[in-house]
Backbone bond lengths (Angstrom), bond angles and torsions (degrees), N, CA, C in turn:
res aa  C-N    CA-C-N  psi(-1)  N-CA   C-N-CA  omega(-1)  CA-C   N-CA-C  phi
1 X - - - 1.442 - - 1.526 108.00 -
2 X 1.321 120.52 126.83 1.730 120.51 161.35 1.199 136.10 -88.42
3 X 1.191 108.02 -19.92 1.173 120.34 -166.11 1.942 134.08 -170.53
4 X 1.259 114.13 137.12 1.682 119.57 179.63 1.342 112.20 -83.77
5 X 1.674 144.96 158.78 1.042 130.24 139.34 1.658 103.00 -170.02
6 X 1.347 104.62 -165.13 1.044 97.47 -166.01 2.189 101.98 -142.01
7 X 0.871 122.54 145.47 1.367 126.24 -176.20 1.506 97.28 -108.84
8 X 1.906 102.83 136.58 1.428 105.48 165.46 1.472 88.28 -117.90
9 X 1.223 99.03 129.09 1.665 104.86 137.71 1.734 146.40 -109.91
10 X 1.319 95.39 121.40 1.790 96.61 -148.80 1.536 105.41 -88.44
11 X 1.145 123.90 152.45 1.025 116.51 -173.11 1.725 119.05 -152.05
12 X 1.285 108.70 124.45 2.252 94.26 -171.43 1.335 94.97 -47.58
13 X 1.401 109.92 169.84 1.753 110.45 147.57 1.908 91.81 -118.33
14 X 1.000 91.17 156.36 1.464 125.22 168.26 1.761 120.29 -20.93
15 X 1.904 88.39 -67.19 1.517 107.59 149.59 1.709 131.83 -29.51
16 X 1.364 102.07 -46.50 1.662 116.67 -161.92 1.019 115.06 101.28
17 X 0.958 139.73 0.49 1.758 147.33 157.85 2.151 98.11 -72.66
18 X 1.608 85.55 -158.36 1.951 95.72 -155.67 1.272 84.83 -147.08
19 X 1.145 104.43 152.30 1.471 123.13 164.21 1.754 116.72 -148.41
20 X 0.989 130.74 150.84 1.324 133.16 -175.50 2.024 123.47 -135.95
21 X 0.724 127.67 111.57 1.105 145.14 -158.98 1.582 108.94 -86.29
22 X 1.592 120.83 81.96 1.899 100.27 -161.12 1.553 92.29 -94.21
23 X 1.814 108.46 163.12 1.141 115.35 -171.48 1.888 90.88 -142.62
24 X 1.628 133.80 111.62 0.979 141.12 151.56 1.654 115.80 -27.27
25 X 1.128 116.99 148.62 2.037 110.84 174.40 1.525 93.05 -168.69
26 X 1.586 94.58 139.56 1.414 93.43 165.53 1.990 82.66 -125.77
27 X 1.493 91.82 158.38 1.460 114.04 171.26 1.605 107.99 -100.28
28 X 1.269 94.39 139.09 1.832 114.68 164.95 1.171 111.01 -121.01
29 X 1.344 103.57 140.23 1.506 123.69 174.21 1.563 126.14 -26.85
30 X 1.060 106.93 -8.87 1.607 125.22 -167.34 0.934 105.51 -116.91
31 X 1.128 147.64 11.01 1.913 172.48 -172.65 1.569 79.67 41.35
32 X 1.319 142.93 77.81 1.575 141.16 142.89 1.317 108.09 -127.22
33 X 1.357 107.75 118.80 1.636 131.84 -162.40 1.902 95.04 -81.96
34 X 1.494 97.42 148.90 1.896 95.29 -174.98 1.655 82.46 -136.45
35 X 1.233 134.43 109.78 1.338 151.27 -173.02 2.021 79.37 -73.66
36 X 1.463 98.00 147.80 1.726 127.31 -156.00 1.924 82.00 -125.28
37 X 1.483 95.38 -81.96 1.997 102.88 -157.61 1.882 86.29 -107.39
38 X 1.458 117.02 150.11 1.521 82.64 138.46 1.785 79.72 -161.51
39 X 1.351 116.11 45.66 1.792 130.47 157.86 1.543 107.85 -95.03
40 X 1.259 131.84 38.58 1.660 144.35 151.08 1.249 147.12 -120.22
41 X 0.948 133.38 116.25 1.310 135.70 -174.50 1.312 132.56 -150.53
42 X 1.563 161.80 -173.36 1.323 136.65 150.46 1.318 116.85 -137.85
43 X 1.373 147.16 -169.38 1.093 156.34 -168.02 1.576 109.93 -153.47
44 X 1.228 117.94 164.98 1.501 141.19 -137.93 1.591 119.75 168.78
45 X 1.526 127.43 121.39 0.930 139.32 -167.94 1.592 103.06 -78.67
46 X 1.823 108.08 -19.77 1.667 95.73 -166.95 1.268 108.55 -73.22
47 X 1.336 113.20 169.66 1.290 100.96 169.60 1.979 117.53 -93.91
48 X 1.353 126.40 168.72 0.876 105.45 -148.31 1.865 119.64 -73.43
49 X 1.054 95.42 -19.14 1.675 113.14 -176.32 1.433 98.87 -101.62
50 X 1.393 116.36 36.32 1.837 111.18 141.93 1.722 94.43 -124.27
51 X 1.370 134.23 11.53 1.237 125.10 -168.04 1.801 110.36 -104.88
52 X 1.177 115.07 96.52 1.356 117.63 153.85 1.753 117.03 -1.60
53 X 1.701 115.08 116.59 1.553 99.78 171.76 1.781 108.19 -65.61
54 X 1.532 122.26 -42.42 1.232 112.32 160.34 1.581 134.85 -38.78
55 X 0.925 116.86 -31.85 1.374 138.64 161.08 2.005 118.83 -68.46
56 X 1.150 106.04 -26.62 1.394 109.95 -174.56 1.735 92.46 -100.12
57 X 0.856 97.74 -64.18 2.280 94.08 165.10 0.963 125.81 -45.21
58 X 1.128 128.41 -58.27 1.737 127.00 156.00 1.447 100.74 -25.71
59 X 1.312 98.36 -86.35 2.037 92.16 -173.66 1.452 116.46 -58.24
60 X 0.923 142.95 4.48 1.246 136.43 176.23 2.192 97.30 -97.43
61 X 1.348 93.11 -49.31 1.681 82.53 157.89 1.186 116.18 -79.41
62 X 0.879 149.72 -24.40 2.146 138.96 169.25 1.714 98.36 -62.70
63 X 1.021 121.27 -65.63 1.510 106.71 -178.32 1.747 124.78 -60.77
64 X 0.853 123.84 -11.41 1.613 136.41 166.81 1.533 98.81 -86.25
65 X 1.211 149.04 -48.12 1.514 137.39 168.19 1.652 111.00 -33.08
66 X 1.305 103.49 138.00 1.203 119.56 -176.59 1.611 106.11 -75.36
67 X 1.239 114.27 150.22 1.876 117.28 -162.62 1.632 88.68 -82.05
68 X 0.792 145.37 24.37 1.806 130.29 139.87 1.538 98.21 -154.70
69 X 1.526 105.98 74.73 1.308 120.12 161.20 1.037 119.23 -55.03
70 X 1.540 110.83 -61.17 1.771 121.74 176.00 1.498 110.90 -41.25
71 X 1.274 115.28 -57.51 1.459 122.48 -174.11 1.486 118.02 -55.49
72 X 1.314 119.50 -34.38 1.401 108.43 -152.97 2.071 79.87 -117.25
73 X 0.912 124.16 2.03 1.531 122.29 -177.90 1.655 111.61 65.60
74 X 1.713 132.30 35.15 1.887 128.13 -158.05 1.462 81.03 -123.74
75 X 1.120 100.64 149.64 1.638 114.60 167.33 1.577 91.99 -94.24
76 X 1.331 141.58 -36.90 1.230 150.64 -140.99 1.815 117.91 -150.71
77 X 1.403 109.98 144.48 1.482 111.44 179.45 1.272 100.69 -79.70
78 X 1.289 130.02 87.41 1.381 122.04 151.28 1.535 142.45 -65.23
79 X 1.807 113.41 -15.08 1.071 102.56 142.09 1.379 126.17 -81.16
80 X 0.766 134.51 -35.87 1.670 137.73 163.30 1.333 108.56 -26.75
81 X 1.642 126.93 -41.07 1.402 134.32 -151.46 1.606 85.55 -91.79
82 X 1.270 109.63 -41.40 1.648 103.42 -151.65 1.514 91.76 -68.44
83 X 1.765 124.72 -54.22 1.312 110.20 -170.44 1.391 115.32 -79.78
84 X 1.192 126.90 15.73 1.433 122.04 167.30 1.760 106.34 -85.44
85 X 1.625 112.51 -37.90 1.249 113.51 168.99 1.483 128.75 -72.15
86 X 1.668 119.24 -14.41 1.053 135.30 -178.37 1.894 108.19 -84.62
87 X 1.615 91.17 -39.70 1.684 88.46 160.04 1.939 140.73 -64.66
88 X 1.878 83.58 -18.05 1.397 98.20 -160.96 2.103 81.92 -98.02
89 X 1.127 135.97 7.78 1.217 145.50 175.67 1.741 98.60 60.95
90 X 1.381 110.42 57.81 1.416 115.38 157.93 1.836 103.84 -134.51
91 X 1.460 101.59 111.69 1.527 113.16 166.91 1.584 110.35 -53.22
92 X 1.212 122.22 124.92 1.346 149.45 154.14 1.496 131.76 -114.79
93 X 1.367 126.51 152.74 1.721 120.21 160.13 1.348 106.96 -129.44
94 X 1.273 125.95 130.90 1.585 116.88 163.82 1.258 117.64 -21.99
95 X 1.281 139.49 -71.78 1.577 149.34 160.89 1.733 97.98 -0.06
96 X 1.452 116.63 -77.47 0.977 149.71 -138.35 1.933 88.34 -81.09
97 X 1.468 116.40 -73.72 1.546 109.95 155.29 1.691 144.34 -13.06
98 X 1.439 88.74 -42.01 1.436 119.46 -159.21 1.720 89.51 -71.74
99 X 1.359 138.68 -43.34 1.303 165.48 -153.69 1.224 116.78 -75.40
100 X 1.521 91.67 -36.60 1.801 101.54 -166.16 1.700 99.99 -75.51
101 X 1.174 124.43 152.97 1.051 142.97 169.09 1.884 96.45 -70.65
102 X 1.614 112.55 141.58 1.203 125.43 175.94 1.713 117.32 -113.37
103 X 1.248 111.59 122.61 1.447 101.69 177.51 1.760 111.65 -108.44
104 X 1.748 120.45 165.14 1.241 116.29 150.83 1.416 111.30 -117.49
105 X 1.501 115.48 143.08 1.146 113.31 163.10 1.482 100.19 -130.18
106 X 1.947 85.30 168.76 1.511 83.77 -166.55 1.667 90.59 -137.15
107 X 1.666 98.44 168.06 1.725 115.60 -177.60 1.301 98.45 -130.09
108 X 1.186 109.83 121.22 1.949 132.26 -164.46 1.005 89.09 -133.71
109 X 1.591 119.37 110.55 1.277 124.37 147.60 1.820 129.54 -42.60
């Protein structure tokens, strides 16, 4: 495995507001992506070209935080990751997760 990250995909709405669609990924050595989360995303009334790219990363990391981040101290579900990779028949350990370098990318219309 090389690598963590996460995909936004941004998208107008109709309205004139934005919406973004995030999708979890870890990379394997074999460049074949094994999708982790991909039930996140958020919404926003701005439209997308008044929105800060700092501002669109931020939320793309706030919605990937685990719902009692504060509490448990994880930026990330690492058990979640491990048995999503254990389903996809790639051995992992949180430990071992924790290591990988994390990327965001993004899809801007």
């Amino acid at each position: 495995m090389t690598g963590l990250g996460a995909w936004g995909d941004l998208k107008e709405s109709p309205d004139g507001g934005t919406w973004c669609e995030v999708r979890e990924f870890a990379l394997l050595s074999n460049g074949r992506e094994v999708t982790l989360l991909d039930d996140r995303g958020w919404t926003t009334s701005a439209p997308l070209d008044k929105i800060l790219l700092t501002h669109i990363v931020r939320d793309v990391h706030n919605v990937v935080l685990p719902d009692d981040a504060e509490e448990i101290g994880e930026q990330h579900e690492w058990q979640r990751f491990e048995q999503r990779l254990r389903e996809a028949g790639v051995l992992a350990t949180p430990d071992g997760l924790r290591l990988l370098p994390y990327r965001i990318i993004l899809s801007i219309p």
